[in-house]
MOPAC internal coordinates of N, CA, C and O (Angstrom, degrees):
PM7 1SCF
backbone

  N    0.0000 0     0.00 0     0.00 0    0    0    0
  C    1.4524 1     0.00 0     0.00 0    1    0    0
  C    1.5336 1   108.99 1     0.00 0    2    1    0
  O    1.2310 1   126.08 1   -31.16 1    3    2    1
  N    1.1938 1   105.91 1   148.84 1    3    2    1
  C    2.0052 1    93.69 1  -164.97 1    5    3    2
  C    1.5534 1    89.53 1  -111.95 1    6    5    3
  O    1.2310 1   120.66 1   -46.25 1    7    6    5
  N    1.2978 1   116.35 1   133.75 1    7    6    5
  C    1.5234 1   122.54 1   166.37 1    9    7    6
  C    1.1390 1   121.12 1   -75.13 1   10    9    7
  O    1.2310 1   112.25 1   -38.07 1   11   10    9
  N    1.2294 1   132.22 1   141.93 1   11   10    9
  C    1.6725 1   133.48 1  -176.11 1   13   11   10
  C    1.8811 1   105.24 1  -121.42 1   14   13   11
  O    1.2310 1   123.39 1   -27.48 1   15   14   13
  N    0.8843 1   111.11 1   152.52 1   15   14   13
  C    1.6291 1   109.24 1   160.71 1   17   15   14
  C    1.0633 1   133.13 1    -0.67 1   18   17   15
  O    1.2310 1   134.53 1   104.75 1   19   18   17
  N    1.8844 1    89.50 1   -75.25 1   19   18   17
  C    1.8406 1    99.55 1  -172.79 1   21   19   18
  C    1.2259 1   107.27 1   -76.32 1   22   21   19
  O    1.2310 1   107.32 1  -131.18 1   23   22   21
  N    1.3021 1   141.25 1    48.82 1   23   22   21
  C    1.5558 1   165.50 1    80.10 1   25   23   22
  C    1.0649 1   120.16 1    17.65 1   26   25   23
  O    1.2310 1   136.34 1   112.10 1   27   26   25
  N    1.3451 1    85.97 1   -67.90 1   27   26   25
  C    2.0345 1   109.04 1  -156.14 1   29   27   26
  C    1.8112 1    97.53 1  -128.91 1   30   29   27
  O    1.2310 1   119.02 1   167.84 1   31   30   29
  N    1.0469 1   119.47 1   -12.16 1   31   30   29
  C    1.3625 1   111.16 1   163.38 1   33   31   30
  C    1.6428 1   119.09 1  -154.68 1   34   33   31
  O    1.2310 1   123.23 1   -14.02 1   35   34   33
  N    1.4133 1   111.41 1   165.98 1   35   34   33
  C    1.4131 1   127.03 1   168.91 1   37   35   34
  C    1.4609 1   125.86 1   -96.04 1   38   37   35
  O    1.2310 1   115.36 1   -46.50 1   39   38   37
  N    0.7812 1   126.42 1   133.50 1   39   38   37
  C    1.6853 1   134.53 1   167.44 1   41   39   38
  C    1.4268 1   161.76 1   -86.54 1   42   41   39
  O    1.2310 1   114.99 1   -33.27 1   43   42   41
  N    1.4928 1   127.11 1   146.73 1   43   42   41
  C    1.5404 1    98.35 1  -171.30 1   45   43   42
  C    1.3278 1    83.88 1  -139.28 1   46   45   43
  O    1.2310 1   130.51 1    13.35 1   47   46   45
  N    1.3983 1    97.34 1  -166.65 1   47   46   45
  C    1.6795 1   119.94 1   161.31 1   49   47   46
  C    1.4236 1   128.70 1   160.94 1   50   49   47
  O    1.2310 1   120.55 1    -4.96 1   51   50   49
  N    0.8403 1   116.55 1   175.04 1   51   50   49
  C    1.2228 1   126.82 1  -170.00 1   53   51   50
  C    1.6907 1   140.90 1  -146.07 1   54   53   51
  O    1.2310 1   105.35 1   -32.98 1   55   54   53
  N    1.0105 1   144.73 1   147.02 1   55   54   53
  C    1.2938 1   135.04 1  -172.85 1   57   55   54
  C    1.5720 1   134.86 1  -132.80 1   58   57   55
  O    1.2310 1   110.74 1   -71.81 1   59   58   57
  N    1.3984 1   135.01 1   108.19 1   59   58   57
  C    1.2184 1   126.32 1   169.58 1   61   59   58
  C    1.5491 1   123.77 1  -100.28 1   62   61   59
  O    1.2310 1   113.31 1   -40.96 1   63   62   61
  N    1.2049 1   130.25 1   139.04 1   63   62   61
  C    1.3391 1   114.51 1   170.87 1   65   63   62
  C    1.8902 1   100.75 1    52.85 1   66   65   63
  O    1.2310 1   126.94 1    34.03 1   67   66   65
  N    1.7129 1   104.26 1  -145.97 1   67   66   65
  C    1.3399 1    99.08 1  -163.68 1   69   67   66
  C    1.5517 1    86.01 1  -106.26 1   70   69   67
  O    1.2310 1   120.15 1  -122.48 1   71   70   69
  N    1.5055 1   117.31 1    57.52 1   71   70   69
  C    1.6219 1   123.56 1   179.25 1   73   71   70
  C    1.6027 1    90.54 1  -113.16 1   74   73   71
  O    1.2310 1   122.29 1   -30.47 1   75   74   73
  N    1.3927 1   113.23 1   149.53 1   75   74   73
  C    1.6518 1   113.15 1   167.83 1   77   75   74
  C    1.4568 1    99.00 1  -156.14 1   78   77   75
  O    1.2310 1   118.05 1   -52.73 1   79   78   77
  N    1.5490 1   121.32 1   127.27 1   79   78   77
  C    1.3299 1   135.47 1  -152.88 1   81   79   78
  C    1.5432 1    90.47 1  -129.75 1   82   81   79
  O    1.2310 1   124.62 1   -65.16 1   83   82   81
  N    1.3764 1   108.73 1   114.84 1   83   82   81
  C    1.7333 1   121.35 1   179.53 1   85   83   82
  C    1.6004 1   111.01 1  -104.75 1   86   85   83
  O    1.2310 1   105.55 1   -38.14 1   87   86   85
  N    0.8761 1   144.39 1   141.86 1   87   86   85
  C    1.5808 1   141.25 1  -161.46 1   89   87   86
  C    1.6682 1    81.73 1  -142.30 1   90   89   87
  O    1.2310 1   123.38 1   -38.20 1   91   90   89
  N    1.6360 1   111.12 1   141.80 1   91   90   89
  C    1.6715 1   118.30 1  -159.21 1   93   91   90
  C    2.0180 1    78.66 1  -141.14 1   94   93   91
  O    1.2310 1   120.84 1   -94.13 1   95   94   93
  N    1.5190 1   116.00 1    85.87 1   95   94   93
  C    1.4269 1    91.73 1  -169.14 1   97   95   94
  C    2.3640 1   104.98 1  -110.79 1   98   97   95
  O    1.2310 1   128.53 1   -59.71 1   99   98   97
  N    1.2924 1   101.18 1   120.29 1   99   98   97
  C    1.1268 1    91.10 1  -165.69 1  101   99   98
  C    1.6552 1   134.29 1   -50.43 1  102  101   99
  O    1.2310 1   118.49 1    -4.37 1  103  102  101
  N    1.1941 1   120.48 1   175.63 1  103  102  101
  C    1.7632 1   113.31 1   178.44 1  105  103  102
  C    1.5333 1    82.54 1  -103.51 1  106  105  103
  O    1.2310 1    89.02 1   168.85 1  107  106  105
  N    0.9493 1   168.10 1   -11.15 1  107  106  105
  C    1.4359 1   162.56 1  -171.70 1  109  107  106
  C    1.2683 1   134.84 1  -135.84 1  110  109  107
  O    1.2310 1   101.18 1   -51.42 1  111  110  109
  N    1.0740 1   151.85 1   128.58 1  111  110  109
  C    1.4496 1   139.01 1   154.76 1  113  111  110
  C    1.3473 1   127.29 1   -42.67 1  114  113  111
  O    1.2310 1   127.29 1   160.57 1  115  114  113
  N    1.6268 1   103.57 1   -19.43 1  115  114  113
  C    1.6960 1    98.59 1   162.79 1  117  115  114
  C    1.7242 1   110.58 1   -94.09 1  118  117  115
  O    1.2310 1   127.94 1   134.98 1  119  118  117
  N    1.4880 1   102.31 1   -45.02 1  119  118  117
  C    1.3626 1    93.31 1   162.58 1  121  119  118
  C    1.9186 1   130.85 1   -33.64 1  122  121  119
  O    1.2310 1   125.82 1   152.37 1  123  122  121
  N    1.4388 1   106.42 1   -27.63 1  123  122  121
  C    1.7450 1   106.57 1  -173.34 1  125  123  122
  C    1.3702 1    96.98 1  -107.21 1  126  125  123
  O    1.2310 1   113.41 1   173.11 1  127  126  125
  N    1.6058 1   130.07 1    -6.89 1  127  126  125
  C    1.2806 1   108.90 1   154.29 1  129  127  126
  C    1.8129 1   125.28 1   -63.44 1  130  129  127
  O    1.2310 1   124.87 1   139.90 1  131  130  129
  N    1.5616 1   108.25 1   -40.10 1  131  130  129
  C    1.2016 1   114.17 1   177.40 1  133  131  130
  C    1.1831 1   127.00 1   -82.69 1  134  133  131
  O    1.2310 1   118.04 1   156.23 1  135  134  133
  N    1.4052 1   121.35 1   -23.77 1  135  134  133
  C    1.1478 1   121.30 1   149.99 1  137  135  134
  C    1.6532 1   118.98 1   -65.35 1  138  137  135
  O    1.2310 1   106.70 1   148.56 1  139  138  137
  N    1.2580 1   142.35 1   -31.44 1  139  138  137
  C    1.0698 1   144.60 1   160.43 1  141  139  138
  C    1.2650 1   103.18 1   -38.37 1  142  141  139
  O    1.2310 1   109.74 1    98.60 1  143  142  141
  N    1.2581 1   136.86 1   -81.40 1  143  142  141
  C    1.3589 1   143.78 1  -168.92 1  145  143  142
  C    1.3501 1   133.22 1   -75.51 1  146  145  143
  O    1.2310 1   141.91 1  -171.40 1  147  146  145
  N    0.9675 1    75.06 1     8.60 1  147  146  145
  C    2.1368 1    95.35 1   168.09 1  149  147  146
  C    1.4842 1   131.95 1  -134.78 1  150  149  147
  O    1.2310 1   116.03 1   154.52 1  151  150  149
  N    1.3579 1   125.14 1   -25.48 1  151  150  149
  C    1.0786 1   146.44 1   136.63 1  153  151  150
  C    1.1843 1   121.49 1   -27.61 1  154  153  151
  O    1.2310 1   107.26 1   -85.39 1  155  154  153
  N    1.2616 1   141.35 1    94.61 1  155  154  153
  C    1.5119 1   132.95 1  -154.59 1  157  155  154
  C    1.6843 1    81.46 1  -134.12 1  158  157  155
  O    1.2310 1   133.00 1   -21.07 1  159  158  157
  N    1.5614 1    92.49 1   158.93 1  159  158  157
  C    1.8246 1    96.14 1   171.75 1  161  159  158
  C    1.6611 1   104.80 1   -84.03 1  162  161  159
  O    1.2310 1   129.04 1   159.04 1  163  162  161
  N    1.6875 1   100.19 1   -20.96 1  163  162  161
  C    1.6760 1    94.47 1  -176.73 1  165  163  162
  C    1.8020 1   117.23 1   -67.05 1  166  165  163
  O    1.2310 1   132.71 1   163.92 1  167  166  165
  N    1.9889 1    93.04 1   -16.08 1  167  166  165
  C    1.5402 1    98.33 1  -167.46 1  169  167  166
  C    1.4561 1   107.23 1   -74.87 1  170  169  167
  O    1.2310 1   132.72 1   133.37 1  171  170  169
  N    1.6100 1    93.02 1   -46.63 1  171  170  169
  C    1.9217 1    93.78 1   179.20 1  173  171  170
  C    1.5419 1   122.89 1   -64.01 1  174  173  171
  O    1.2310 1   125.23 1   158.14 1  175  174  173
  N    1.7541 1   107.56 1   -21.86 1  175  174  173
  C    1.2964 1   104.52 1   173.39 1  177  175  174
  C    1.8489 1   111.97 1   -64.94 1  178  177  175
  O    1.2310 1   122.95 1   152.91 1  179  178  177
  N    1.4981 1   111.96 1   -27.09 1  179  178  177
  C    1.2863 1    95.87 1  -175.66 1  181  179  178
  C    1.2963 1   110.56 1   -91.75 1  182  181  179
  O    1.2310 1   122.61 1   148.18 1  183  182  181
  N    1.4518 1   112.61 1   -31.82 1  183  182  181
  C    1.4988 1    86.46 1   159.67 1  185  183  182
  C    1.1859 1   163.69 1  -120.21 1  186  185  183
  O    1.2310 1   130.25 1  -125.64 1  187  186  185
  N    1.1620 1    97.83 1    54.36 1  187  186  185
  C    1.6620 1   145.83 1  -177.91 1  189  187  186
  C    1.9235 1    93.86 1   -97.90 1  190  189  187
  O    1.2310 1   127.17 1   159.60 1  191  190  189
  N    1.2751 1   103.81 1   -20.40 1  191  190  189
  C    2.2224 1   102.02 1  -168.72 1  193  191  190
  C    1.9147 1   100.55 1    38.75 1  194  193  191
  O    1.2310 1   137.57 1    41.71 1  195  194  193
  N    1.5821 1    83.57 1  -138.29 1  195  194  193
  C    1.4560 1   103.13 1  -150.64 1  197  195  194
  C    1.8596 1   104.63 1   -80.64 1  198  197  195
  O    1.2310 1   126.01 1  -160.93 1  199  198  197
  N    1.3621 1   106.05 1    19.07 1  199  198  197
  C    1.4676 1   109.20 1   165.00 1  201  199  198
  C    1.0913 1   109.12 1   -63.63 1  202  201  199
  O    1.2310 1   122.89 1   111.57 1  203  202  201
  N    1.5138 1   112.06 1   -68.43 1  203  202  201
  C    1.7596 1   108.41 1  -172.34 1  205  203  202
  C    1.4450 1    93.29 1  -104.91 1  206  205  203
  O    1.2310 1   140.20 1   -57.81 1  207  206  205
  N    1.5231 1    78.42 1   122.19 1  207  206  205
  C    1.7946 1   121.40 1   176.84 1  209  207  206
  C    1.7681 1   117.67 1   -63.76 1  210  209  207
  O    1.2310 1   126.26 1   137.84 1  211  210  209
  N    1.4087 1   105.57 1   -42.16 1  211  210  209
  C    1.7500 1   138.68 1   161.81 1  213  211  210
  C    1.5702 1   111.44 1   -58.06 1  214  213  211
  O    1.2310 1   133.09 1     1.96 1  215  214  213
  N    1.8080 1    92.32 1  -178.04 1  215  214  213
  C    0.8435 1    93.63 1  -175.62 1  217  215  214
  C    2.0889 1    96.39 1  -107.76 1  218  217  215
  O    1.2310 1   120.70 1    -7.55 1  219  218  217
  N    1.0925 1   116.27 1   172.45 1  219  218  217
  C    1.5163 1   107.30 1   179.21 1  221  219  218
  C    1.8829 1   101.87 1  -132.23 1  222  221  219
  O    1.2310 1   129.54 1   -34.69 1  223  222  221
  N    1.4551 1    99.21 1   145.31 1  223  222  221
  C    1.4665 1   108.91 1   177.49 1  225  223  222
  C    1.5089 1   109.67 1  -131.17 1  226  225  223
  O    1.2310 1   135.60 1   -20.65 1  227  226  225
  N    1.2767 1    87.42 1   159.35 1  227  226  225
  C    1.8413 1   104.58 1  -174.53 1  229  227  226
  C    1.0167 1   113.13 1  -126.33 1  230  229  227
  O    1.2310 1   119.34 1   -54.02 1  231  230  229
  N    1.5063 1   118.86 1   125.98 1  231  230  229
  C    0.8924 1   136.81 1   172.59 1  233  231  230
  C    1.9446 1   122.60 1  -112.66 1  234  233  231
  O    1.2310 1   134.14 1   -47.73 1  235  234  233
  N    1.5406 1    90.26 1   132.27 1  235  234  233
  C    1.8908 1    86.55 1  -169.55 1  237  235  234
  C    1.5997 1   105.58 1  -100.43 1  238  237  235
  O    1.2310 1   130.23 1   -27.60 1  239  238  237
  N    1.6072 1    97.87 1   152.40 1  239  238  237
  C    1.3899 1   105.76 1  -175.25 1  241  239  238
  C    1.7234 1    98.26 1  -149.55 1  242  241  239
  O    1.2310 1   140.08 1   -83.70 1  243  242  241
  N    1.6860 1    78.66 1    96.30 1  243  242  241
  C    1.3776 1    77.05 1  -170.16 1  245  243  242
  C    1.8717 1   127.11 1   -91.08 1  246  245  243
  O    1.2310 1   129.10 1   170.05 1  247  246  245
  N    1.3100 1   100.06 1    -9.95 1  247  246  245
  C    1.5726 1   114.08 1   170.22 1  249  247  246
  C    1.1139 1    98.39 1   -46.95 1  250  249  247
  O    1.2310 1   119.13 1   141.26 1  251  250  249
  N    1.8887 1   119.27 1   -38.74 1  251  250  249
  C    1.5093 1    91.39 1  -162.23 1  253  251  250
  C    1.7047 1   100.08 1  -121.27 1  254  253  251
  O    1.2310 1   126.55 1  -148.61 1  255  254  253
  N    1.0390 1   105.01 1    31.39 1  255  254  253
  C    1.8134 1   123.30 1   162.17 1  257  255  254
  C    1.5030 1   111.84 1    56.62 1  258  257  255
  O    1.2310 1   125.57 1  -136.73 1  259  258  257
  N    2.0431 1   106.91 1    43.27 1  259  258  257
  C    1.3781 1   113.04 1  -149.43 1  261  259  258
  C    1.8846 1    91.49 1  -141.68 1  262  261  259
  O    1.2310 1   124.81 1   -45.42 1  263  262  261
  N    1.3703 1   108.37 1   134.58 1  263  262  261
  C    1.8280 1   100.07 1   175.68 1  265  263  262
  C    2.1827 1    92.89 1  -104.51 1  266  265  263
  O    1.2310 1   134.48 1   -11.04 1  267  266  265
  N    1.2925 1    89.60 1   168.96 1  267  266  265
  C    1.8656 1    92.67 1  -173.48 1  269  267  266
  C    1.8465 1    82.66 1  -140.51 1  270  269  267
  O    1.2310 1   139.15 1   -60.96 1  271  270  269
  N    0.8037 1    80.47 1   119.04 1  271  270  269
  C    2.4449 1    99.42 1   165.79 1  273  271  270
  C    1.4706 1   103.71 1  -115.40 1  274  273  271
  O    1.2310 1   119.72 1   -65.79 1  275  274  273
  N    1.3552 1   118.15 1   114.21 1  275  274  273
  C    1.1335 1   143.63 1   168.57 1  277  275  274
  C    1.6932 1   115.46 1   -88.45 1  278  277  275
  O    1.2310 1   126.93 1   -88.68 1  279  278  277
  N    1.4100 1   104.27 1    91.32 1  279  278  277
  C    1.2354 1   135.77 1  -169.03 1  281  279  278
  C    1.4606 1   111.49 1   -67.39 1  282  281  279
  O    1.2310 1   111.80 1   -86.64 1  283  282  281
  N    1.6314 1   133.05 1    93.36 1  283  282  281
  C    1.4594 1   125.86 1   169.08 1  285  283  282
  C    1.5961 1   111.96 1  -107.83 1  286  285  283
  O    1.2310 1   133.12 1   -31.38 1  287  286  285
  N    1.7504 1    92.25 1   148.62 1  287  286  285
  C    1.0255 1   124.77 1  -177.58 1  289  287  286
  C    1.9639 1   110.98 1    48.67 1  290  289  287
  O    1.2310 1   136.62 1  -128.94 1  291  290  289
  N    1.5475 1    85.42 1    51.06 1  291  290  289
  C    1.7619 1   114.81 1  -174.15 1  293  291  290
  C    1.6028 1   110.06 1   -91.11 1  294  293  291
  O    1.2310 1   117.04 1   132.64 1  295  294  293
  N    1.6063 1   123.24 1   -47.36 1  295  294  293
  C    1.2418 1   125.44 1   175.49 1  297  295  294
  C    1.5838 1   131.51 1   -81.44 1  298  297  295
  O    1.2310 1   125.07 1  -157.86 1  299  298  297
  N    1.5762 1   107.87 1    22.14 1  299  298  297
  C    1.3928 1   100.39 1   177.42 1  301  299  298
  C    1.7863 1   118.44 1    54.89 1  302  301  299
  O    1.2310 1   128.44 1  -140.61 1  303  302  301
  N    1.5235 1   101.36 1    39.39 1  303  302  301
  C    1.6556 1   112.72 1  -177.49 1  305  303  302
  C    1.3185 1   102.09 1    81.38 1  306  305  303
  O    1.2310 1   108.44 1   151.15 1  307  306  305
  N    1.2953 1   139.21 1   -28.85 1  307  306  305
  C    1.3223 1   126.44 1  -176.82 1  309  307  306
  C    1.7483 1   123.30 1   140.15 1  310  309  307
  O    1.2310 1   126.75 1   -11.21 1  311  310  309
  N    0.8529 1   104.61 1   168.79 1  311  310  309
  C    1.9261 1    97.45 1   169.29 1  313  311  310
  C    1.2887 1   114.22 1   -52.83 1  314  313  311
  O    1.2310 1   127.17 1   131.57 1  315  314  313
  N    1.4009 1   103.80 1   -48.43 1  315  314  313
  C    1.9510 1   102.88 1  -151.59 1  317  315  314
  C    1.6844 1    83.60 1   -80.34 1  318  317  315
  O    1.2310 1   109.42 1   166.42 1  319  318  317
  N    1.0054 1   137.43 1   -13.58 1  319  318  317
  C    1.7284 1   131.32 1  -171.11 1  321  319  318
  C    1.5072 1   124.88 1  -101.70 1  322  321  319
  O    1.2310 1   127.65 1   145.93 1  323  322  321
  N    1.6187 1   102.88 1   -34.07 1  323  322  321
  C    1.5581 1   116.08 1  -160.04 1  325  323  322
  C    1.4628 1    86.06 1   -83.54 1  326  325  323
  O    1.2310 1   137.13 1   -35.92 1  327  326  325
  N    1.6800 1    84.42 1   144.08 1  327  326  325
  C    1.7393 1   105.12 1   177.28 1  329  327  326
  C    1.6934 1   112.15 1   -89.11 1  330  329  327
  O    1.2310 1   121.38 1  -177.65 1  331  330  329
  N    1.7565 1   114.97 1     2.35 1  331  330  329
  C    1.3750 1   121.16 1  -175.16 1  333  331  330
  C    1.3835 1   110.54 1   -65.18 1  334  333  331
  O    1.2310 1   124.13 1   -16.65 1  335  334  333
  N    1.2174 1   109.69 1   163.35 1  335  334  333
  C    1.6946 1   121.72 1   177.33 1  337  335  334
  C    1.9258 1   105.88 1   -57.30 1  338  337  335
  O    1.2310 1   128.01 1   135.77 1  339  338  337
  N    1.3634 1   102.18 1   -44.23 1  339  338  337
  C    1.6170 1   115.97 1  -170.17 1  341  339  338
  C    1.2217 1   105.78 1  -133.36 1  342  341  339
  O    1.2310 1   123.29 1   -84.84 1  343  342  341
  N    1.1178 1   111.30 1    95.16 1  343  342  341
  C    2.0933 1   104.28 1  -178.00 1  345  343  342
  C    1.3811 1   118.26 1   -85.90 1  346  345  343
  O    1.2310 1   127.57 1   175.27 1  347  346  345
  N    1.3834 1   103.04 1    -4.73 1  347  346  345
  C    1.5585 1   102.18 1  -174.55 1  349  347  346
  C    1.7921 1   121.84 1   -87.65 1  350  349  347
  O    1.2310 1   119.45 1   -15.04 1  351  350  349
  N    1.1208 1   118.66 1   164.96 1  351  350  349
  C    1.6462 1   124.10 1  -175.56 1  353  351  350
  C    1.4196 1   117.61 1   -66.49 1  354  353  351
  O    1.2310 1   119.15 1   166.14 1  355  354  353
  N    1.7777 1   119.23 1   -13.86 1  355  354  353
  C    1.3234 1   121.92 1   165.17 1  357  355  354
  C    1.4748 1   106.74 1   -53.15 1  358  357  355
  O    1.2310 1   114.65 1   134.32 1  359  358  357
  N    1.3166 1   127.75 1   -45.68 1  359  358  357
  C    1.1898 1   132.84 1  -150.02 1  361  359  358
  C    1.6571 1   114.96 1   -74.79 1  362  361  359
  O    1.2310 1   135.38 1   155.36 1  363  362  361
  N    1.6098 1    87.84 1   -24.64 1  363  362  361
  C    1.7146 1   103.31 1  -173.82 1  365  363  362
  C    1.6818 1   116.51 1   -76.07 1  366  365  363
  O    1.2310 1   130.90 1   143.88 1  367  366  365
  N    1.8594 1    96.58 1   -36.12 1  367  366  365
  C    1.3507 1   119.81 1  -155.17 1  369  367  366
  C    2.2778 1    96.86 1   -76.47 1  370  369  367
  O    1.2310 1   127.66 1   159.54 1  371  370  369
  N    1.6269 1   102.86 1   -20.46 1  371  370  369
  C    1.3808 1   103.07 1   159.39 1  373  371  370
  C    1.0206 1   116.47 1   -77.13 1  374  373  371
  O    1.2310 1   112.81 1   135.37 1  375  374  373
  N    1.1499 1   131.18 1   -44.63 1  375  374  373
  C    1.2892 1   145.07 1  -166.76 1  377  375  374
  C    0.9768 1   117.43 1   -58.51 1  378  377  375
  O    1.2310 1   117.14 1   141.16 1  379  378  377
  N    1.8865 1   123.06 1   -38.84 1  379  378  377
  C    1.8522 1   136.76 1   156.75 1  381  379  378
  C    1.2164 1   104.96 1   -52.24 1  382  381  379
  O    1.2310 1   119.78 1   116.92 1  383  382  381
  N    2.0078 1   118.03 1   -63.08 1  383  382  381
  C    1.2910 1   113.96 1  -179.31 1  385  383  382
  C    1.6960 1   141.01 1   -45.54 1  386  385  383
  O    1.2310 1   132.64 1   164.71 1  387  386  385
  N    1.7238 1    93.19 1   -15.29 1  387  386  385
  C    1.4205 1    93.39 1   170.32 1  389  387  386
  C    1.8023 1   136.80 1   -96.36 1  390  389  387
  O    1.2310 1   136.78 1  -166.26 1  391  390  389
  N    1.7735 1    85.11 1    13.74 1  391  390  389
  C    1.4208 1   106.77 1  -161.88 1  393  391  390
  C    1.7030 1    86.89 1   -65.92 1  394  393  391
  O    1.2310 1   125.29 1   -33.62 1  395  394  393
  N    1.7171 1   107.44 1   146.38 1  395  394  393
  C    1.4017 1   128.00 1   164.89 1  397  395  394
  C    1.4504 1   104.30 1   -43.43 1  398  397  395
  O    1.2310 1   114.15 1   -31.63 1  399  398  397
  N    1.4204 1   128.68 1   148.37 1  399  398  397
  C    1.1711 1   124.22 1   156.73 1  401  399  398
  C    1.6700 1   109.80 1  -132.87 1  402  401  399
  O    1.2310 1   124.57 1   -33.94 1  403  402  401
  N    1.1429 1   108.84 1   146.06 1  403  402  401
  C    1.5810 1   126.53 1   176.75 1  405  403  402
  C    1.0407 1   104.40 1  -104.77 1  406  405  403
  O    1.2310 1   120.10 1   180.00 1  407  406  405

């Protein structure tokens, strides 16, 4: 059975403009150690591909045992613009959660 993310954590997000803010927040305290240390912004940038156009950063918050990647030039200009099926950052923040996990 292949493990994915939403494994070891739950998700949010959010979207402004062609900004999309993913929150990766763990079910465990061991879960946000390993996700801490593997979770790279370079990882979600790749596998996220040619969605986000930008570059993306991570930010840790660890009081609440949760990382946040600040997604640029992620929405294809935005809701009111993008010609996508779902332009918004909900769509992305599944889209992390289904990443393979080792």
């Amino acid at each position: 059975m292949v493990k994915r993310l939403y494994d070891l954590a739950y998700g949010r997000a959010g979207d402004k403009g062609n900004i999309a803010n993913i929150s990766v927040i763990a079910r465990s305290p061991e879960a946000y150690k390993e996700i801490k240390a593997k979770l790279t912004a370079e990882r979600v940038k790749a596998h996220l591909g040619d969605l986000v156009k930008g570059r993306v950063v991570r930010y840790e918050l660890d009081n609440i045992e949760a990382l946040n990647f600040v997604c640029y030039e992620a929405l294809d200009g935005g809701a009111t613009r993008s010609l996508r099926i779902d332009p918004l950052g909900k769509s992305l923040a599944g889209a992390l959660l289904y990443m393979e996990w080792e």
